[in-house]
KEKE-3310 file (N, C-alpha, C; in steps of 0.2 Angstrom, whole numbers, plus 5000, padded with zeros to 4 digits):
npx = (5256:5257:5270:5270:5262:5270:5281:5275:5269:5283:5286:5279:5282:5296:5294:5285:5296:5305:5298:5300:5311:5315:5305:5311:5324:5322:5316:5327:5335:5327:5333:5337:5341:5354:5365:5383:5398:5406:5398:5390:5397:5401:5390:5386:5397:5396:5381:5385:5392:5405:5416:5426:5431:5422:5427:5437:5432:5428:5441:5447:5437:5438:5452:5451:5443:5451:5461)
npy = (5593:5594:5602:5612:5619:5622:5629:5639:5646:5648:5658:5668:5670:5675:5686:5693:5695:5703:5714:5721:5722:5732:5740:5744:5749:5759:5768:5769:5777:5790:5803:5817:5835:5839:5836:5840:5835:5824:5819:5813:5803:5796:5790:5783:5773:5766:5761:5753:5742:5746:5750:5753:5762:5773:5775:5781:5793:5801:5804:5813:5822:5829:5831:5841:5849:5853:5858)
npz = (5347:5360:5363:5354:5361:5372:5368:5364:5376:5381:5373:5378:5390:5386:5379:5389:5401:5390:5388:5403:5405:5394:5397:5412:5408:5402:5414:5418:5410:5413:5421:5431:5434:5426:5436:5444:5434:5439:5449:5443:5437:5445:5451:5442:5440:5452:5448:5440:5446:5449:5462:5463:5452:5456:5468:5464:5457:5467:5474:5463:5464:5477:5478:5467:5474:5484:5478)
capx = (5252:5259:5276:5267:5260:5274:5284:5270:5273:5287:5287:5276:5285:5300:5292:5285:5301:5310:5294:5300:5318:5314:5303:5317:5330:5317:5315:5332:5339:5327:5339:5334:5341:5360:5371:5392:5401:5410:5395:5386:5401:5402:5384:5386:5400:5393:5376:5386:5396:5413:5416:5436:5430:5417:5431:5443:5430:5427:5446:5448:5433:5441:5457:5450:5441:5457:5465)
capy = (5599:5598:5604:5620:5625:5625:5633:5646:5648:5650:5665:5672:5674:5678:5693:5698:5697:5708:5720:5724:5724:5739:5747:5746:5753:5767:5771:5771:5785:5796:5809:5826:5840:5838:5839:5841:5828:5820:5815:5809:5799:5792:5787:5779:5767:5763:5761:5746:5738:5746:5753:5756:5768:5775:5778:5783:5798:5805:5804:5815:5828:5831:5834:5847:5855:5856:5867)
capz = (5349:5368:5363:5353:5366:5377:5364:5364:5384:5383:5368:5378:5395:5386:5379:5394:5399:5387:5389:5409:5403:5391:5403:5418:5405:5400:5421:5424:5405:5415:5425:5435:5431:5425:5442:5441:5432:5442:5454:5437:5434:5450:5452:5435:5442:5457:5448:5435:5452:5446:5465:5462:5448:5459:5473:5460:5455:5474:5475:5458:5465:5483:5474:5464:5479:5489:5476)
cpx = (5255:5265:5276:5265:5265:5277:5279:5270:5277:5290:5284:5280:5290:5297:5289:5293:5307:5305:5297:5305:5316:5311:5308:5322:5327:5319:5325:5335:5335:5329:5334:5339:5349:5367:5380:5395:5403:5405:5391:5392:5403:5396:5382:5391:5396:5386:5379:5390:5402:5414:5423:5434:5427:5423:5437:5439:5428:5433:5448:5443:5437:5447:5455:5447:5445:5461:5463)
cpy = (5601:5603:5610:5621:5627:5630:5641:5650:5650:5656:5672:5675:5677:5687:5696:5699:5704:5715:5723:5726:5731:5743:5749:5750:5759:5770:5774:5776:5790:5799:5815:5828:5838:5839:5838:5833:5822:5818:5811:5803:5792:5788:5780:5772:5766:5761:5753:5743:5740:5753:5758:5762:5774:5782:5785:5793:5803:5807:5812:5824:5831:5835:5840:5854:5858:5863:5873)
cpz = (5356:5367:5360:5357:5371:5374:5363:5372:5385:5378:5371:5384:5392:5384:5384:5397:5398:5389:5396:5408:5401:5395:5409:5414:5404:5408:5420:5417:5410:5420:5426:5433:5432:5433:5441:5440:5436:5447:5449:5437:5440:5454:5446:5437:5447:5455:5444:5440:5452:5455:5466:5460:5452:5464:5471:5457:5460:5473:5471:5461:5471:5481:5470:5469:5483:5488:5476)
residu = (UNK:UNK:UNK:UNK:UNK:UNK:UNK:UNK:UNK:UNK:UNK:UNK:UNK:UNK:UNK:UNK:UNK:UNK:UNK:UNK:UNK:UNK:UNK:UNK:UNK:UNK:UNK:UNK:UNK:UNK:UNK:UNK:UNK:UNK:UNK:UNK:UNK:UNK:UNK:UNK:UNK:UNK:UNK:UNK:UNK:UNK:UNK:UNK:UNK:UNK:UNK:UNK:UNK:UNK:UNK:UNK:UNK:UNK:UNK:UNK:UNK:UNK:UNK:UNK:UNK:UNK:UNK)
# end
């Protein structure tokens, strides 16, 4: 008996859990109003840790501004 219930504790927080997961993922698809690519693209690396990329997409916009 004791070991269902823990198994029942522990189904339950996993679901909670997964429920905060889905809700954080839900917050973070919703986006304002489309702004230029390349700063979508460089908020998006910087938002998964990938800073390189990040630098690599400021880098790619300046260059376009220069011309």
């Amino acid at each position: 008996m004791n070991k269902y219930l823990e198994a029942l504790r522990k189904l339950e927080e996993n679901r909670q859990k997964l429920k905060d997961c889905q809700k954080e993922l839900r917050e973070r698809k919703k986006k304002p109003v489309r702004p230029c690519q390349s700063a979508r693209k460089r908020r998006k690396a910087r938002r998964d840790g990938l800073e390189v990329a990040a630098e690599k997409a400021y880098a790619t916009k300046m260059a376009k501004r220069k011309k």
